[in-house]
MARKOLKE-343136 format. One record per residue (C-alpha): residue number from 0; residue in three letters; z, x, y. Coordinates in Angstrom, 3 decimals. Layout:
! residues N
[NUM,'ALA',[Z,X,Y]],
...
END
This chain:
! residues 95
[0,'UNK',[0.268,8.949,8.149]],
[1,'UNK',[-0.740,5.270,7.954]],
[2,'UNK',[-0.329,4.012,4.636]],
[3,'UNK',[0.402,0.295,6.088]],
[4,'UNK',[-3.113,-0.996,4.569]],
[5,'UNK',[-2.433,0.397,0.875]],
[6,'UNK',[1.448,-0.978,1.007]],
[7,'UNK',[-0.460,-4.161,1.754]],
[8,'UNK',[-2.980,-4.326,-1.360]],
[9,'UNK',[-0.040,-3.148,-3.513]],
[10,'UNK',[2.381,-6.118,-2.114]],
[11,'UNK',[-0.631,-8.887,-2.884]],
[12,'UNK',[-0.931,-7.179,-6.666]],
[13,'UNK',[2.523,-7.051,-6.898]],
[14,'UNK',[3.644,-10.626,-5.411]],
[15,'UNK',[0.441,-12.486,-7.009]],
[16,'UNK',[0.302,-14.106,-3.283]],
[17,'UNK',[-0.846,-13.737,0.056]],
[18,'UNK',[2.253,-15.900,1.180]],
[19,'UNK',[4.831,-14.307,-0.949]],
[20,'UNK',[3.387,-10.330,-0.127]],
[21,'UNK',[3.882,-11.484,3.623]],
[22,'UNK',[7.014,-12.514,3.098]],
[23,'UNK',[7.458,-9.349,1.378]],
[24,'UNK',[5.930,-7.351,3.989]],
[25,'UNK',[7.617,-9.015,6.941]],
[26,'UNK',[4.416,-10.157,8.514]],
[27,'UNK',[2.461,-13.491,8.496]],
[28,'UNK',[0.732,-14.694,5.722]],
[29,'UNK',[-2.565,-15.356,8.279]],
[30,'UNK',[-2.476,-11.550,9.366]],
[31,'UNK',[-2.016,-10.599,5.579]],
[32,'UNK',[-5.589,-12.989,4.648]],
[33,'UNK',[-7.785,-11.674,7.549]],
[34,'UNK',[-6.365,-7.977,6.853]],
[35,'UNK',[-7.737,-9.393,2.956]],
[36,'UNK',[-10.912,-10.175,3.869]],
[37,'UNK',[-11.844,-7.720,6.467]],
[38,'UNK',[-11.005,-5.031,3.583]],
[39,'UNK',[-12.998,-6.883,1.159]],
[40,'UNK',[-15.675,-6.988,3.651]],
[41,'UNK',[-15.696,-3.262,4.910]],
[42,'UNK',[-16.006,-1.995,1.209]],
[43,'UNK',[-18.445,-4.919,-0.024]],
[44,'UNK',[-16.523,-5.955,-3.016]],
[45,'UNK',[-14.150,-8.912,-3.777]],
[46,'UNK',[-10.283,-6.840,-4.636]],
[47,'UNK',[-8.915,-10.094,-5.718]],
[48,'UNK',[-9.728,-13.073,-7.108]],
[49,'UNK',[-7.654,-16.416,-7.918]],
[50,'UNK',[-6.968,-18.098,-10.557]],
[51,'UNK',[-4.437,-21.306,-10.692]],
[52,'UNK',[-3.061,-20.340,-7.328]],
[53,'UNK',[-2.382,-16.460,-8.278]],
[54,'UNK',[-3.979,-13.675,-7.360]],
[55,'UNK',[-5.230,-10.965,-10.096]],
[56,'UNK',[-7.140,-7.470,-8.952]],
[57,'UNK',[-10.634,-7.663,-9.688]],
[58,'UNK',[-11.578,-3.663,-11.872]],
[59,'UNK',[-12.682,-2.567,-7.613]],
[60,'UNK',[-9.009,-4.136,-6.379]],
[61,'UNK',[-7.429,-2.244,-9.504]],
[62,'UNK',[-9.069,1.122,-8.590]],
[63,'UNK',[-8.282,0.038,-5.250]],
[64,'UNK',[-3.952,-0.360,-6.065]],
[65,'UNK',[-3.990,2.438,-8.485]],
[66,'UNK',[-5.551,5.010,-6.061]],
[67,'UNK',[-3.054,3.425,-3.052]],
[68,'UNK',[-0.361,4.221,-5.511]],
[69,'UNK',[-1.221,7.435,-6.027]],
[70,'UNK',[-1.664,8.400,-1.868]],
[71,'UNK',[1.750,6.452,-1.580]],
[72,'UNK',[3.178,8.918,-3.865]],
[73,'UNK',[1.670,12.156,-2.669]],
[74,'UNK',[2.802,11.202,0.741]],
[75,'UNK',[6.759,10.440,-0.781]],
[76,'UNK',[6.566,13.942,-2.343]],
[77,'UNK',[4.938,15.593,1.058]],
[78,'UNK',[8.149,13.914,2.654]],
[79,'UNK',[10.717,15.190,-0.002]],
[80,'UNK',[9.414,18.576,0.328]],
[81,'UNK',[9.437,18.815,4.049]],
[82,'UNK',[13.277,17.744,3.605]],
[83,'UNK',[13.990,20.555,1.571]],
[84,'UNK',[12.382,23.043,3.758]],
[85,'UNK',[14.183,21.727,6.332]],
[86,'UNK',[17.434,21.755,4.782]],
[87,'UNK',[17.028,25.424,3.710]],
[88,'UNK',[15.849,26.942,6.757]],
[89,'UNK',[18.837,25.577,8.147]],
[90,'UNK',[21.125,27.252,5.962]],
[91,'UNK',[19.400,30.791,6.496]],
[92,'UNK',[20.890,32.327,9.451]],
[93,'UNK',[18.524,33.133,12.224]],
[94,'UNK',[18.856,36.663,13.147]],
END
């Protein structure tokens, strides 16, 4: 359950940077670019583009975020619920 690559495109949206999503992310900014543009170049469309030294989702980077936002939050409730199954099998005796 990788999700590493849509935490990234969120961060960027989010910090309006490369630099400060790195920082975010705990990785270098470099990694963070070439991650950038090898996504941009795999899918054939620009997610971002600049604009006085921010960066703004372009309508592919928004479907993009929005889409990583909703695996990010499938996977959270995937997690949740395999914590409460967990929890209650342990309370039912095994006989």
């Amino acid at each position: 359950m990788n999700t590493r690559y849509h935490r990234y495109i969120i961060a960027i949206a989010d910090c309006g940077t490369v630099t400060a999503a790195a920082r975010q992310l705990r990785i270098s900014a470099p990694a963070l670019s070439k991650f950038l543009k090898k996504q941009e170049a795999l899918l054939g469309v620009p997610l971002f583009f600049q604009h006085q030294k921010r960066m703004y989702l372009t309508e592919a980077g928004k479907v993009y975020e929005q889409t990583a936002q909703k695996i990010l939050t499938v996977q959270n409730n995937m997690l949740q619920a395999i914590r409460r199954a967990v929890q209650i099998n342990n309370l039912i005796p095994v006989t």
